[in-house]
DRENPA-510613 format. One line per 8 residues: number of its first residue (from 1); their letters; for each residue x, y, z of N, C-alpha, C. Coordinates in nm, 2 decimals, always signed. Example, Ala and Ser with C-alpha at 12.3 -4.5 7.8 and 13.67 -1.06 7.14 Angstrom:
2
1	as	+1.32 -0.57 +0.78 +1.23 -0.45 +0.78 +1.32 -0.33 +0.78 ~ +1.28 -0.22 +0.71 +1.37 -0.11 +0.71 +1.29 +0.00 +0.79
end
This chain:
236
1	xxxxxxxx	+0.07 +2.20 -0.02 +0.01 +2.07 +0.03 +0.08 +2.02 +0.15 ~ -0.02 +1.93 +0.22 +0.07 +1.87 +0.35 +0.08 +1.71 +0.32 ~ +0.18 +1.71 +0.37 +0.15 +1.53 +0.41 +0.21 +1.51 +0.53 ~ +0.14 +1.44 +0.59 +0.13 +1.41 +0.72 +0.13 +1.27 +0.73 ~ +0.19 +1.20 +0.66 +0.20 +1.09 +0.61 +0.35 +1.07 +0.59 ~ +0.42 +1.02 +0.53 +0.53 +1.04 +0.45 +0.63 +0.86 +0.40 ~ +0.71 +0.92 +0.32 +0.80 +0.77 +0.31 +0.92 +0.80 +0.18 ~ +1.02 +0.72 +0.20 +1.04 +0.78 +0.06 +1.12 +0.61 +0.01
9	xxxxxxxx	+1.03 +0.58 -0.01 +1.04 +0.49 -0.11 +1.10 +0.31 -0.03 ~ +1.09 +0.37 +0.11 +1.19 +0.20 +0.20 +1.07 +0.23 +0.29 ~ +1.04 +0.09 +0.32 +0.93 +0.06 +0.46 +1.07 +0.05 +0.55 ~ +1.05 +0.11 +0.63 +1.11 +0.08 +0.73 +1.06 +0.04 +0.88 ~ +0.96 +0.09 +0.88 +0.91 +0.02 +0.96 +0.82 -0.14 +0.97 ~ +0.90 -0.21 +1.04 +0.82 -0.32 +0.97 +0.75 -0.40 +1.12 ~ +0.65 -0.57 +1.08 +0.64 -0.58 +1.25 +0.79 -0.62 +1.32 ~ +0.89 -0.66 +1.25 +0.95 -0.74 +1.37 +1.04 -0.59 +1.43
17	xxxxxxxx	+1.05 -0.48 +1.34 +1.08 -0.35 +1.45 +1.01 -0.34 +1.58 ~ +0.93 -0.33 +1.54 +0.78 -0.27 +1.63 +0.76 -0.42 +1.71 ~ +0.80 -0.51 +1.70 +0.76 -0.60 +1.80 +0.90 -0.63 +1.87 ~ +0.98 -0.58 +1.81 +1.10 -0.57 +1.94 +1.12 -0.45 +2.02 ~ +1.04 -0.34 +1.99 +1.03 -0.18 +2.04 +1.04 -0.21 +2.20 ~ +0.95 -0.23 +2.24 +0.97 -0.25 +2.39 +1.12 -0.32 +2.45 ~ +1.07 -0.45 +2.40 +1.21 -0.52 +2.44 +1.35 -0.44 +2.42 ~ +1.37 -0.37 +2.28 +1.48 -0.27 +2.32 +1.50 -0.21 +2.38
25	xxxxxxxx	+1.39 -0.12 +2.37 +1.39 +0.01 +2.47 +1.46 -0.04 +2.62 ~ +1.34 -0.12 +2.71 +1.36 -0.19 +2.78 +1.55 -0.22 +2.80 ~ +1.62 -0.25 +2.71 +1.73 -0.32 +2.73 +1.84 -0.18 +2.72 ~ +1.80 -0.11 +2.63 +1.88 +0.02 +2.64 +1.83 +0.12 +2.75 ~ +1.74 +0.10 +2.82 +1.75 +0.14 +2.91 +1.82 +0.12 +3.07 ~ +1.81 -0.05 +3.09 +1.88 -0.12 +3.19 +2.01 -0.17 +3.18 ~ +2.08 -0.11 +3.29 +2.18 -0.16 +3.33 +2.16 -0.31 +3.41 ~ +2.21 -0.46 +3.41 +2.19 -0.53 +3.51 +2.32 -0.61 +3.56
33	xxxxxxxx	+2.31 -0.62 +3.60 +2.47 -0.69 +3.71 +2.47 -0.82 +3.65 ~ +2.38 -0.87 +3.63 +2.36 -0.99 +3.58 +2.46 -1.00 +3.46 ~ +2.45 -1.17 +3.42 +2.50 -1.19 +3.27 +2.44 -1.11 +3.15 ~ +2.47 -1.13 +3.05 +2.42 -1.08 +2.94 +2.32 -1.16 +2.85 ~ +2.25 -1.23 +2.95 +2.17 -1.41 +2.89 +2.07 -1.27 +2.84 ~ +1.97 -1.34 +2.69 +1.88 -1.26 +2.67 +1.77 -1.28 +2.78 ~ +1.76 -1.17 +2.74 +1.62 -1.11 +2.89 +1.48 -1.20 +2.78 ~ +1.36 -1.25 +2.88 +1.24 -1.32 +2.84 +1.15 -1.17 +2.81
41	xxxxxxxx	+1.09 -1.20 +2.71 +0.98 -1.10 +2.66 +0.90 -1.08 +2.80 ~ +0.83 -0.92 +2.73 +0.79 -0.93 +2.92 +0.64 -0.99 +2.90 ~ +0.57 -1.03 +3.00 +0.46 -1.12 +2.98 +0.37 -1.06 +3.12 ~ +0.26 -1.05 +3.08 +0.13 -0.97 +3.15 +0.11 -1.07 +3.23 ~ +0.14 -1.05 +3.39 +0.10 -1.15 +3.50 +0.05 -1.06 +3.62 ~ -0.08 -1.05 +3.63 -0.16 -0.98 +3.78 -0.08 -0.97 +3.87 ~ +0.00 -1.12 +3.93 +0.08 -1.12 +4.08 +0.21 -0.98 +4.06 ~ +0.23 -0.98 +3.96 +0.37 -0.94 +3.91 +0.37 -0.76 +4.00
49	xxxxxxxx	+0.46 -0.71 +4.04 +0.49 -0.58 +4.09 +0.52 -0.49 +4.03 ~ +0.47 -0.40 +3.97 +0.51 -0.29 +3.89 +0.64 -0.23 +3.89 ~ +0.70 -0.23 +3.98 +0.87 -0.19 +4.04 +0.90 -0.26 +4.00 ~ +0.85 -0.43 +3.96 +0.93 -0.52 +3.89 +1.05 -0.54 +3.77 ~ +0.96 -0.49 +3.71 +0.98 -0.46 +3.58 +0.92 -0.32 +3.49 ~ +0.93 -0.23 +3.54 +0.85 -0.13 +3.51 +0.99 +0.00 +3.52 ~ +0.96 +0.09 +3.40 +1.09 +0.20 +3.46 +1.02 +0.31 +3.57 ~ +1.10 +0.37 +3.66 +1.03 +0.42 +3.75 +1.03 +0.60 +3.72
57	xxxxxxxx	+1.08 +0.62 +3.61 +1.11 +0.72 +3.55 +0.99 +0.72 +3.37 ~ +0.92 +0.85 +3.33 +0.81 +0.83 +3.19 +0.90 +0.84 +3.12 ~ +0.81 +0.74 +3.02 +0.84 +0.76 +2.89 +0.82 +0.92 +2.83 ~ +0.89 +0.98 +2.78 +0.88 +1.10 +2.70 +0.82 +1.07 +2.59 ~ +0.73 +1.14 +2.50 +0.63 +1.12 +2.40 +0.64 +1.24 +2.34 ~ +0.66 +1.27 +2.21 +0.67 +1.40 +2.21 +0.64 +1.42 +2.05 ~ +0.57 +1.48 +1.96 +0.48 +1.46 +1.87 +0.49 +1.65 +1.77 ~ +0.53 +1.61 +1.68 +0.50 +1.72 +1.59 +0.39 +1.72 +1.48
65	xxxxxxxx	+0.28 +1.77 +1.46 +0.21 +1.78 +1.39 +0.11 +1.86 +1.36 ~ +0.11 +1.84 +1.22 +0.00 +1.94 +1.14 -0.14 +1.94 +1.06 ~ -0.18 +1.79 +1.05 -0.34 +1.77 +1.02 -0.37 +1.69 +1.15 ~ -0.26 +1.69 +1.26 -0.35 +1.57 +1.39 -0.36 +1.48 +1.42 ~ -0.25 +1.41 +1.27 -0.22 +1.22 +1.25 -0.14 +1.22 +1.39 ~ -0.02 +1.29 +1.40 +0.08 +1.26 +1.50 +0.07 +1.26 +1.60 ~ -0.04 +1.40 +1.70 -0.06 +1.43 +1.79 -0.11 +1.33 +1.83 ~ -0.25 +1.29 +1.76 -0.36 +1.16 +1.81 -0.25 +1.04 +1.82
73	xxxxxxxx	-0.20 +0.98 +1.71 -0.09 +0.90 +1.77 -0.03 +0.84 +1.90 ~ +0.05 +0.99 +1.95 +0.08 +1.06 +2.04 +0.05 +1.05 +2.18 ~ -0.08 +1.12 +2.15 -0.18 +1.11 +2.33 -0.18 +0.98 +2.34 ~ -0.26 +0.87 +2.19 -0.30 +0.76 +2.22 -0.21 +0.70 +2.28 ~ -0.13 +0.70 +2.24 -0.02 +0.62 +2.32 +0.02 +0.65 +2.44 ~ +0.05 +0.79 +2.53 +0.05 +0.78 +2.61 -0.03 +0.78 +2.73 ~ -0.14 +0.76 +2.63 -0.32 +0.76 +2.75 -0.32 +0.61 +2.80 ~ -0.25 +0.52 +2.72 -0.27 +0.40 +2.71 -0.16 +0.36 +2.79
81	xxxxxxxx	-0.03 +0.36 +2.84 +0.05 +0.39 +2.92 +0.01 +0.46 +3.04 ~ -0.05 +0.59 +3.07 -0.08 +0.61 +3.19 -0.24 +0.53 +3.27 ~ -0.30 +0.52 +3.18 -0.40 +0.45 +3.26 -0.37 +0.29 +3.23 ~ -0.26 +0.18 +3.19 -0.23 +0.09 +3.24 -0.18 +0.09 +3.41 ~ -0.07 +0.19 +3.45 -0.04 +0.20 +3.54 -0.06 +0.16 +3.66 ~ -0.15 +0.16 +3.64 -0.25 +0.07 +3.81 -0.33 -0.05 +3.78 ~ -0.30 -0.07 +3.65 -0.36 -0.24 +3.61 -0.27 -0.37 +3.63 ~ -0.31 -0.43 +3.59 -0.23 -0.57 +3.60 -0.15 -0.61 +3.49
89	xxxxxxxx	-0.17 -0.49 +3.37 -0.14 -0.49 +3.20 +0.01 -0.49 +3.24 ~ +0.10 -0.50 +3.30 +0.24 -0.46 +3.28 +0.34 -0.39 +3.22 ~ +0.34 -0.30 +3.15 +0.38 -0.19 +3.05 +0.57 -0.17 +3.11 ~ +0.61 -0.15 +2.99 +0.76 -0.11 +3.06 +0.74 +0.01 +3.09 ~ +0.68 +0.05 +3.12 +0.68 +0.22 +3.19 +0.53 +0.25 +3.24 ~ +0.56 +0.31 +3.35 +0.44 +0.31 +3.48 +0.35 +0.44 +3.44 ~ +0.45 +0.53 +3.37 +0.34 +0.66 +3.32 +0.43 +0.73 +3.17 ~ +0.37 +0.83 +3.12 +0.38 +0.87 +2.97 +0.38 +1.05 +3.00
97	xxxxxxxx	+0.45 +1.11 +2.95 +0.50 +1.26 +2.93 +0.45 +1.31 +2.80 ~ +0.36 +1.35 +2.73 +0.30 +1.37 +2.63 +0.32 +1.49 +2.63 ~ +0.35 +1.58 +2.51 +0.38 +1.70 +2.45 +0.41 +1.72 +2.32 ~ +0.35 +1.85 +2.28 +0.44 +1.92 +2.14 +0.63 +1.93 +2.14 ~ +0.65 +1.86 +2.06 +0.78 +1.94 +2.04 +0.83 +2.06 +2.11 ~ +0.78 +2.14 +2.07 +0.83 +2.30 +2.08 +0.86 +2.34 +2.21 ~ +0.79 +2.26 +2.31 +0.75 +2.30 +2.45 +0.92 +2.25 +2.52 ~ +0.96 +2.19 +2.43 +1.11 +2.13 +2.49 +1.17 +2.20 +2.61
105	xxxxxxxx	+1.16 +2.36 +2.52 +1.22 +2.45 +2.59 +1.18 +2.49 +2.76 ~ +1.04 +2.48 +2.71 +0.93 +2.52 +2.84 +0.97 +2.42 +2.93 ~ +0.91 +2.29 +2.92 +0.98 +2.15 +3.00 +1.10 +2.14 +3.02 ~ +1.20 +2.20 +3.00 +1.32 +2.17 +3.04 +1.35 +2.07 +3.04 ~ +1.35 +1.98 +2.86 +1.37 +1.84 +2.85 +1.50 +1.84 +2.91 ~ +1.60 +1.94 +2.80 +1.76 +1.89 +2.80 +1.83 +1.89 +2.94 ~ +1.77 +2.01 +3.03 +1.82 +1.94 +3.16 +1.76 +1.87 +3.20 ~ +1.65 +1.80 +3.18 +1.65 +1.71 +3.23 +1.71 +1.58 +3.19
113	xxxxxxxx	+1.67 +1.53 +3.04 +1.78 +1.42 +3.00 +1.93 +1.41 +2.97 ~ +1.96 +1.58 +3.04 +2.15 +1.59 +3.08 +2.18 +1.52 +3.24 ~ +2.06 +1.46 +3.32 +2.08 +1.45 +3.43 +2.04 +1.28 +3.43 ~ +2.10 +1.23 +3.55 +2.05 +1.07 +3.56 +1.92 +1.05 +3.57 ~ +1.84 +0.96 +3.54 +1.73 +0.92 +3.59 +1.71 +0.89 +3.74 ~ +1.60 +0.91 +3.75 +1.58 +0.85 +3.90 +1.60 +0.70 +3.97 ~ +1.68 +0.65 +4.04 +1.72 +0.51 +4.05 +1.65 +0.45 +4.03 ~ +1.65 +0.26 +4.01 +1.49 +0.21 +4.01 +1.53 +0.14 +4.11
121	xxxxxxxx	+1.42 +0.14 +4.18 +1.39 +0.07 +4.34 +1.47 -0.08 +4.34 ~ +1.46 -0.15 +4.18 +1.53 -0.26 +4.19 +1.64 -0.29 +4.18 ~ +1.75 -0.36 +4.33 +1.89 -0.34 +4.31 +1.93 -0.41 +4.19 ~ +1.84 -0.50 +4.13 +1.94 -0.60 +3.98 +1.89 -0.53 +3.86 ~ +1.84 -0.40 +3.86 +1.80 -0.35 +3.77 +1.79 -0.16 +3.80 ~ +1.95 -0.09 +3.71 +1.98 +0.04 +3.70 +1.89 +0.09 +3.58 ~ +1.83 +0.17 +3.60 +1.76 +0.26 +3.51 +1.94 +0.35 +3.46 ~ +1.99 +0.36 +3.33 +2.12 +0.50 +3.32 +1.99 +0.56 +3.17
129	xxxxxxxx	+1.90 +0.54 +3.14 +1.90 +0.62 +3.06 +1.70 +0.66 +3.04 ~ +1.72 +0.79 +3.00 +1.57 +0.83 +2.98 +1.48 +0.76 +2.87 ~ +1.43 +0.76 +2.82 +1.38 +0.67 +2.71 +1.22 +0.82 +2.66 ~ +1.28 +0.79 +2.51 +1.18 +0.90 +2.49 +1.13 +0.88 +2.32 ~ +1.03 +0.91 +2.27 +0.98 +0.86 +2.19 +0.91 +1.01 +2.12 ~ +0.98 +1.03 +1.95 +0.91 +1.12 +1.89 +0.84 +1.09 +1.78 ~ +0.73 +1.14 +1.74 +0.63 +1.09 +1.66 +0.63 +1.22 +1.55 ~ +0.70 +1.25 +1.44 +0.65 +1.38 +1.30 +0.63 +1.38 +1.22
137	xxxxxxxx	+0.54 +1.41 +1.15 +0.50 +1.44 +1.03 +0.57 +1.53 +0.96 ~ +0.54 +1.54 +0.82 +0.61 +1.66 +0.71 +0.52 +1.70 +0.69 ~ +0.55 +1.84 +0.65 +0.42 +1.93 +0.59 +0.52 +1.99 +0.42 ~ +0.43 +2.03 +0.38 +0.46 +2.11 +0.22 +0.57 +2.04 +0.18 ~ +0.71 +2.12 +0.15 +0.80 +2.09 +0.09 +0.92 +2.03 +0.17 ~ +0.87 +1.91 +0.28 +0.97 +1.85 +0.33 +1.02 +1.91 +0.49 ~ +0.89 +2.02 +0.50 +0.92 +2.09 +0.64 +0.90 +2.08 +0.76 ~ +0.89 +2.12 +0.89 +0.87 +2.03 +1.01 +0.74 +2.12 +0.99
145	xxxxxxxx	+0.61 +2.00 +1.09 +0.49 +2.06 +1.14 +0.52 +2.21 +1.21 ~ +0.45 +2.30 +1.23 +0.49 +2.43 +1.31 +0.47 +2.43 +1.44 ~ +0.45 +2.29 +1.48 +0.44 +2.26 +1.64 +0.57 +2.22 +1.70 ~ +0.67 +2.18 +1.60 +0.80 +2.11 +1.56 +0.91 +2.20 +1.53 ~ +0.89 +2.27 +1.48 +1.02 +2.34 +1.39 +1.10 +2.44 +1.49 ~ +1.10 +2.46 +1.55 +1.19 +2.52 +1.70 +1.29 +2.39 +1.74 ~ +1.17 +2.29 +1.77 +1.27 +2.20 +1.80 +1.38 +2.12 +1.73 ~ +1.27 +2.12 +1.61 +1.44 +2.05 +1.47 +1.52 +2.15 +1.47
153	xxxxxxxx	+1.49 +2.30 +1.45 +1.58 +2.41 +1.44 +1.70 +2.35 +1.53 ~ +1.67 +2.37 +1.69 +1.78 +2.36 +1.76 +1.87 +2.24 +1.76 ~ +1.77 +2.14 +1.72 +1.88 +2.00 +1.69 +1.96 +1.97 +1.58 ~ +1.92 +2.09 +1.52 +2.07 +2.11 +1.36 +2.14 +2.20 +1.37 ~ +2.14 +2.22 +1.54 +2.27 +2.32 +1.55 +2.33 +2.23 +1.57 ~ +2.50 +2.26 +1.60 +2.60 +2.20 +1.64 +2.57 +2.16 +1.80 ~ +2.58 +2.03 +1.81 +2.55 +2.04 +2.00 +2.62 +2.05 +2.08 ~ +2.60 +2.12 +2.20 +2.73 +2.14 +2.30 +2.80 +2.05 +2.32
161	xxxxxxxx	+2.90 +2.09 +2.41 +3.02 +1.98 +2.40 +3.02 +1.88 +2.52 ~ +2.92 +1.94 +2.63 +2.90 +1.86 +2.72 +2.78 +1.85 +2.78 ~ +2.76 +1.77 +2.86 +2.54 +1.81 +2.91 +2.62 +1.83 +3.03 ~ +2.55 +1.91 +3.09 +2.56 +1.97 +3.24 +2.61 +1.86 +3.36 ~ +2.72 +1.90 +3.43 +2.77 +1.79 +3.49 +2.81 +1.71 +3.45 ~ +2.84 +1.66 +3.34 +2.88 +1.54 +3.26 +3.03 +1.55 +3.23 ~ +3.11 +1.46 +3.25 +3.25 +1.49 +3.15 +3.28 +1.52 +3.03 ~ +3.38 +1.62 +3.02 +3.37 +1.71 +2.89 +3.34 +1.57 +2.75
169	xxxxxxxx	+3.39 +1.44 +2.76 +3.33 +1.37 +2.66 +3.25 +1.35 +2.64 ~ +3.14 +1.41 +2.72 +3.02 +1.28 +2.69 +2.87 +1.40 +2.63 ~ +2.87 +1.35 +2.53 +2.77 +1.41 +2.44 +2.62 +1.44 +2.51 ~ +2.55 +1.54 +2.51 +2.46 +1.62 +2.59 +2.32 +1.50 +2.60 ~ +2.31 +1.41 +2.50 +2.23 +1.30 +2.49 +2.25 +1.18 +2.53 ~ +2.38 +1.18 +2.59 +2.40 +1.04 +2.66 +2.35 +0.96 +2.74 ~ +2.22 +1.00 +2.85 +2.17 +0.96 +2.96 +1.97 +0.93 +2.81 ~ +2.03 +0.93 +2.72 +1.86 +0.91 +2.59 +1.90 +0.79 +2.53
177	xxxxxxxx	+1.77 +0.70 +2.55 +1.73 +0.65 +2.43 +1.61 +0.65 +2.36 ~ +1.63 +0.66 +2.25 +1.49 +0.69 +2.16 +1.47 +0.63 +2.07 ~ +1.33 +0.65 +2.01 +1.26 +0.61 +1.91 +1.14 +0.68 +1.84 ~ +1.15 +0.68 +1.69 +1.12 +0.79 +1.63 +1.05 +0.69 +1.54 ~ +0.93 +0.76 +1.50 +0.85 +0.72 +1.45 +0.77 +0.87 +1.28 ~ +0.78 +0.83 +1.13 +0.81 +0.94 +1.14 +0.65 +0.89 +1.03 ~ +0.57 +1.04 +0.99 +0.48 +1.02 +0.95 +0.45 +1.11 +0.76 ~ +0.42 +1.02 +0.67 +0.47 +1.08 +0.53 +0.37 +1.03 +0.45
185	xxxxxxxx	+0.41 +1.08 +0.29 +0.34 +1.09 +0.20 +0.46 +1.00 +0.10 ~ +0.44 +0.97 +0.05 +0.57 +0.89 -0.08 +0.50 +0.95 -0.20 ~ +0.35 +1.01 -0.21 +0.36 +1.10 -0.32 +0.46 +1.25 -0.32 ~ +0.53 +1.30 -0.24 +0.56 +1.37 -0.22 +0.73 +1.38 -0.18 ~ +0.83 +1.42 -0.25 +0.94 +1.40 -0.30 +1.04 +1.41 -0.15 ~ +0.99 +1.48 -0.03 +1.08 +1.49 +0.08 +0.98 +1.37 +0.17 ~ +0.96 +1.24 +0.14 +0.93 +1.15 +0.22 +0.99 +1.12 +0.37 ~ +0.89 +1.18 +0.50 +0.95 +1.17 +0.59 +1.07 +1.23 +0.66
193	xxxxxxxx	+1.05 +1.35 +0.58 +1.20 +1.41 +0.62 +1.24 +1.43 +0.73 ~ +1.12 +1.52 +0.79 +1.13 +1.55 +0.97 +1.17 +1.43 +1.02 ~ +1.08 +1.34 +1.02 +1.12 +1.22 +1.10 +1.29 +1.20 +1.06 ~ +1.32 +1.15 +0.97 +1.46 +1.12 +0.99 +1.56 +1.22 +0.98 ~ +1.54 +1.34 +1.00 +1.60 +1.44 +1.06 +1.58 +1.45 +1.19 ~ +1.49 +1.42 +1.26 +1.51 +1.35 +1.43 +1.56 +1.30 +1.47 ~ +1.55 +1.18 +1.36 +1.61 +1.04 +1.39 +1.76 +1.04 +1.40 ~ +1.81 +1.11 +1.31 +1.94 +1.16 +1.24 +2.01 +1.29 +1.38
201	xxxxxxxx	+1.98 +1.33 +1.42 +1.99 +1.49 +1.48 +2.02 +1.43 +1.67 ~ +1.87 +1.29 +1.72 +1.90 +1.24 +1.78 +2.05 +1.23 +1.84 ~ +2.01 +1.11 +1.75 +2.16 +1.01 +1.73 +2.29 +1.10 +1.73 ~ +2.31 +1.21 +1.65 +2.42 +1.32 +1.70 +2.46 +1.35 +1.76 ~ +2.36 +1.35 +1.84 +2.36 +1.45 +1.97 +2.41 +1.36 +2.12 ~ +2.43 +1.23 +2.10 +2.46 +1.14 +2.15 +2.35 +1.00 +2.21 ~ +2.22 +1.03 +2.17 +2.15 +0.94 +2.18 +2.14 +0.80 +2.16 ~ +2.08 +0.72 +2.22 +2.10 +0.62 +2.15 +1.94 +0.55 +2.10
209	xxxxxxxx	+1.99 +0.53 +1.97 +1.87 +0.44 +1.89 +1.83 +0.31 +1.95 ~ +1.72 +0.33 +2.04 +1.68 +0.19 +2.04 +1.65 +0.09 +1.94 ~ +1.54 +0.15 +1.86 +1.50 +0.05 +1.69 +1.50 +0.12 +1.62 ~ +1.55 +0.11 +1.47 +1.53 +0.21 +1.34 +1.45 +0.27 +1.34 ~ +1.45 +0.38 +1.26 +1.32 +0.46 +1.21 +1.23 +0.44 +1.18 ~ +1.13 +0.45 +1.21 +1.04 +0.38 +1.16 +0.96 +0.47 +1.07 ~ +0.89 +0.47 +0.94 +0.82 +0.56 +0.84 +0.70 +0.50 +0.77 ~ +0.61 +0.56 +0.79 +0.45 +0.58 +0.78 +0.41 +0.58 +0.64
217	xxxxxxxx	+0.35 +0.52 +0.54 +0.35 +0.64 +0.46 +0.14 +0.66 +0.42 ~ +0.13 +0.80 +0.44 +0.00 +0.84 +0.38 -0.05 +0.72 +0.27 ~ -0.01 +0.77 +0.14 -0.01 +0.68 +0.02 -0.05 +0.52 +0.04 ~ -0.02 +0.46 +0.08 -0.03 +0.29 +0.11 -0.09 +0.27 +0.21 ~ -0.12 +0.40 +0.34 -0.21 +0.37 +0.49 -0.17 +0.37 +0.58 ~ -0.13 +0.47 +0.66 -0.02 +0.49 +0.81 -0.04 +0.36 +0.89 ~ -0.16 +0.32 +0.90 -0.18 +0.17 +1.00 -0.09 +0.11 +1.00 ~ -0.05 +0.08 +0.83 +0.06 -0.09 +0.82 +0.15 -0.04 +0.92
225	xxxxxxxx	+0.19 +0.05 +0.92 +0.31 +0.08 +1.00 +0.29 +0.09 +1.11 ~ +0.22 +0.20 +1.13 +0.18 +0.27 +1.33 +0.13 +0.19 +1.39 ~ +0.06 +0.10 +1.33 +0.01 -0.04 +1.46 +0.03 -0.11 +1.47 ~ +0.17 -0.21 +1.40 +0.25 -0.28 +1.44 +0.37 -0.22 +1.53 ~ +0.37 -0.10 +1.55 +0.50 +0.02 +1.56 +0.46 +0.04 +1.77 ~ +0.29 +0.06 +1.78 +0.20 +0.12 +1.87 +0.23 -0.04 +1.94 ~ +0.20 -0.14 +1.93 +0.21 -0.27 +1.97 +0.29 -0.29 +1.98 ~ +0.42 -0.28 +1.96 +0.57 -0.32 +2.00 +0.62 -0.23 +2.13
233	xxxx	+0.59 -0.07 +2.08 +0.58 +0.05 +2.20 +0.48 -0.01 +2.34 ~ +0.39 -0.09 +2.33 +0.29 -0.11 +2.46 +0.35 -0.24 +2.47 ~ +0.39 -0.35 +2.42 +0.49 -0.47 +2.48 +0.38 -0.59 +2.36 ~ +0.33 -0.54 +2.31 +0.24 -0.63 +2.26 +0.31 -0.73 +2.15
end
C-alpha cells in the first residue's frame, strides 16, 4: 500500500507555522545592517518594487512523489510564485525552481547551494542564503517515493566536510534554508517518514530550518495542513 499522506500521531503543522513561513524564510534568508527591530509582515502594495523586497535569487521547490499529492502540491506552488512575478502580488521570491528530487544531481543543486547566492540589488538587504522548499510523501513501508530515493539515499550519507570553497568548517549546507513539508497516512505505522528524514538529513548537513516540519496526514485530510502551510509559503 501507499500513503501519500502521512503523520505519526503530532500535527505539526499548524496555521501559526504556516503563517509565519514566509516571514521566516524571508528572515533566514536576509542579512540587514540594520537593528534587529522585528521586520513588518510583508503587505501587497502595487507602488512597491519588486527588488524591494523580493529575493533576487528562486525559491527551490522540490517534491518526491508517488500517487501525485506532492508533485501537484509542488508545481502549484511554484506556478503561483512564477506568474506572481510581474504582478503587483508581492511574493518573497520573484520566480520558483520546480523539480523531482532525483534530478538534484542533474541540476547541480549542491554546487549550487555550496556557492553564494546572487547579491540582492538592495544595499540594506544581503541575500547569504538559498532558500528551498521540499514537499514527500511515503510510500509502502515508510519508503521514499521512487522519484525521491536517490536523493534521501545521498543525504544519509555522512556529508562532506566542506562545500566547495568554503572553510574546512563550514558544513556543505550552509549558504540553505529550508522547509519541508512532509505528506502521510497515520493509518500507517512509518507516519511521514521521508519527510522527517529530510527534515532531519537537511538540518545535518548544515541547513538551516526556517519553520518545523510540517506533516500532512491522509487519514484526517492533507488540506488542514497544506493550505494553511501553501498560505504562509505565498505571504498570505
Amino acid at each position: 500500500g501507499e500513503q501519500e499522506g502521512e503523520g505519526e500521531g503530532e500535527k505539526e503543522g499548524t496555521k501559526a507555522d504556516a503563517s509565519s513561513l514566509a516571514k521566516d524564510l524571508e528572515e533566514a534568508l536576509v542579512v540587514s545592517p540594520e537593528s534587529t527591530a522585528a521586520k513588518a509582515p510583508i503587505e501587497i502594495e502595487p507602488s512597491r518594487q519588486p527588488t524591494q523586497s523580493q529575493s533576487p535569487t528562486p525559491l527551490f521547490v522540490l517534491y518526491g512523489s508517488a500517487t501525485g499529492n506532492a508533485e501537484y502540491i509542488a508545481k502549484d506552488l511554484a506556478a503561483s510564485i512564477n506568474n506572481a512575478s510581474s504582478s503587483a502580488d508581492a511574493l518573497p521570491f520573484t520566480s520558483a525552481d520546480c523539480m523531482e528530487m532525483n534530478h538534484f544531481k542533474r541540476k547541480k543543486l549542491l554546487e549550487t547551494w555550496s556557492s553564494p547566492p546572487d547579491p540582492s540589488p538592495t544595499p540594506s538587504q544581503i541575500q547569504n542564503k538559498h532558500a528551498v522548499i521540499a514537499i514527500c510523501s511515503t510510500t509502502g513501508n515508510g519508503d521514499a517515493p521512487e522519484n525521491a530515493s536517490r536523493f534521501l539515499r545521498f543525504l544519509k550519507k555522512p556529508p562532506p566536510p566542506a562545500a566547495a570553497g568554503a572553510s574546512s568548517s563550514s558544513p556543505p549546507l550552509h549558504r540553505v534554508a529550508f522547509a519541508v513539508l512532509g505528506l502521510g497516512d497515520t493509518n500507517y505505522d512509518q507516519f511521514c517518514a521521508s519527510g522527517k528524514a529530510i527534515d532531519r538529513k537537511l538540518a545535518e548537513w548544515g541547513g538551516t530550518r526556517a519553520v518545523p516540519l510540517a506533516c500532512a496526514d491522509e487519514a484526517t485530510g492533507l488540506e488542514a495542513t497544506v493550505e494553511p502551510w501553501l498560505e504562509g509559503v505565498l505571504g498570505g
